[in-house]
Structures are given as C-alpha cells and as structure tokens.
C-alpha positions as CSV (number, residue, x, y, z in Angstrom):
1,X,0.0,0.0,0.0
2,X,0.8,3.5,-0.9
3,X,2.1,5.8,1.7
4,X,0.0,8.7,2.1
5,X,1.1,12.2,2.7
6,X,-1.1,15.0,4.5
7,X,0.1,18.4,4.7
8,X,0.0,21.2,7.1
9,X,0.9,24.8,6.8
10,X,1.4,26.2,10.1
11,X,1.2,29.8,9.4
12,X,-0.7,32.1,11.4
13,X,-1.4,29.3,13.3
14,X,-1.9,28.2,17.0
15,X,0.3,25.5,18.6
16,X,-2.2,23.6,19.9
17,X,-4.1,23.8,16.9
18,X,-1.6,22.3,14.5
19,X,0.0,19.7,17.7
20,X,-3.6,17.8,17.2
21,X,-4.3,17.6,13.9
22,X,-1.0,16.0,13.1
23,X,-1.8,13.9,16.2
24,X,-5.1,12.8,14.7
25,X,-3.4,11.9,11.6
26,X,-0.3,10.6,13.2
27,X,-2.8,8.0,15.3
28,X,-5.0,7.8,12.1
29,X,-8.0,8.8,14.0
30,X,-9.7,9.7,10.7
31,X,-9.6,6.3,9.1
32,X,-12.2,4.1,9.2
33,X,-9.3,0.9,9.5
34,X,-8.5,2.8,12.6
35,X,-7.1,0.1,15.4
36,X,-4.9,1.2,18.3
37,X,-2.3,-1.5,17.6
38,X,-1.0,-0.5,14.4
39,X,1.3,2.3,13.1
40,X,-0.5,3.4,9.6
41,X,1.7,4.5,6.8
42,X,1.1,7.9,6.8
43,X,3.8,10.9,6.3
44,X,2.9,14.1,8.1
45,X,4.7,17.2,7.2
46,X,4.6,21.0,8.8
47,X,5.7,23.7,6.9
48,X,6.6,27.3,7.8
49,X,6.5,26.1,11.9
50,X,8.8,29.1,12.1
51,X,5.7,31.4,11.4
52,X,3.0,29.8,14.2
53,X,1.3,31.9,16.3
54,X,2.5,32.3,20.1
55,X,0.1,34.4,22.3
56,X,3.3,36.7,24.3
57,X,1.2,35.8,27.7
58,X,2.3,31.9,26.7
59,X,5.7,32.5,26.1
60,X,6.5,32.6,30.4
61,X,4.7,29.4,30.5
62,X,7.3,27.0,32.3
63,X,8.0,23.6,31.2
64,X,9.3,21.1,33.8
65,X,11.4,18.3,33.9
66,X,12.3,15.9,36.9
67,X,15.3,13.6,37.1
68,X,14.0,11.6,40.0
69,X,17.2,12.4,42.2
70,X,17.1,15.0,45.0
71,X,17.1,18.5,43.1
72,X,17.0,17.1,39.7
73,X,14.0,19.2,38.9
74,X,14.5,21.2,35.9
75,X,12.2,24.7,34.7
76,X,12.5,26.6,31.6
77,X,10.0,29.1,30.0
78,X,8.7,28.5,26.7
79,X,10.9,31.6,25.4
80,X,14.0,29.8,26.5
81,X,12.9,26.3,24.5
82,X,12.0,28.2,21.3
83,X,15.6,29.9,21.7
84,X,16.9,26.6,22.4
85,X,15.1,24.5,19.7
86,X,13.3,27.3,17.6
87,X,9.5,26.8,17.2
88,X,9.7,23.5,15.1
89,X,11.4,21.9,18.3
90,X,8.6,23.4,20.5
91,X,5.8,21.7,18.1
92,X,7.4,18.9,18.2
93,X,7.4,18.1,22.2
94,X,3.6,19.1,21.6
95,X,3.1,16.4,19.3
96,X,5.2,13.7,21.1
97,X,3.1,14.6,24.5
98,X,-0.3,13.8,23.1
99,X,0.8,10.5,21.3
100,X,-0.2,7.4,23.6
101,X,2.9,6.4,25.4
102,X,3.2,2.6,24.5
103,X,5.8,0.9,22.3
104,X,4.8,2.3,18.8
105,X,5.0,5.5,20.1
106,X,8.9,5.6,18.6
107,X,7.3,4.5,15.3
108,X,4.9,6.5,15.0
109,X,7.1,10.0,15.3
110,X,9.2,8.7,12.5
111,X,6.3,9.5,10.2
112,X,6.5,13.2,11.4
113,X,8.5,15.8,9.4
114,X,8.8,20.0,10.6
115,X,10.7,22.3,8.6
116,X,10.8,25.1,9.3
C-alpha cells in the first residue's frame, strides 16, 4: 500500500491547533481501518512552523522536567525552548506529549517531518 502524505501549513497558526491535527493523523483517527495496535503509513509534514502563532502571555509558560534524584528538577520558560530548539522543536514536544505512550510511540514520530 501507498504511503499517504497530508500536509499542514502552520502559518498564522496556534500551537495547539496544528500539535492535534498531526496527532489525529499521526494516530489515524480519521480512518475508518482505525485500530490502536497499528502504526499506519502515513507521512505528516509541517511547513513554515517558524511562522505559528504564540500568544506573548504563553511565552512565560514553564516547562518542567524531573530527574528523580534529589534537586533534579528542571524549569524553563517556553521563550528559553523556542531559543533553544526554535518553534519546530517546540511543536514537536507538543506532538510527542499527546501520542499514547506505548511501544509504537517511537514508530509513530518517525512519520513526522517540521521544517521550518
């Protein structure tokens, strides 16, 4: 079977916005084959991610991390990640957090292209 490829053009867009519908698709919520248990061949690419829409209010939002060890709790704002990773690296952790974590979970971001 073919792969097929869907297309998204991020500009102008919200983050959250754009994060589920290449979830949906990712998942293939909007096939009617759709079974939890397998990894469709679909290709999902982002365009212009560079250009999404990020409310200033959201940018002092504050991402956390924790290593399990005494102090191993980590902070940084969304301004720091998009310096860090630019906004294509900031969709992607969207994308990644709303995909069920089970073992096809690896799988299933391969099928995920940004640019940016």
């Amino acid at each position: 079977m073919e792969k097929k490829i869907y297309t998204i053009d991020a500009t102008g867009k919200k983050l959250g916005r754009i994060a589920t519908q290449a979830t949906a698709l990712l998942i293939g919520k909007n096939r009617v084959d759709y079974a939890r248990n397998v990894v469709f061949n679909v290709e999902v690419k982002i365009e212009n991610a560079g250009k999404l829409d990020i409310f200033e209010g959201k940018l002092k939002t504050v991402y956390k991390k924790y290593s399990g060890f005494p102090g191993g709790l980590y902070e940084k704002s969304m301004e720091q990640m998009i310096d860090r990773k630019g906004k294509a690296g900031l969709l992607k952790l969207a994308i990644t957090g709303m995909i069920p974590r089970n073992k096809l979970k690896s799988r299933i971001i391969r099928n995920l292209i940004i640019k940016e």
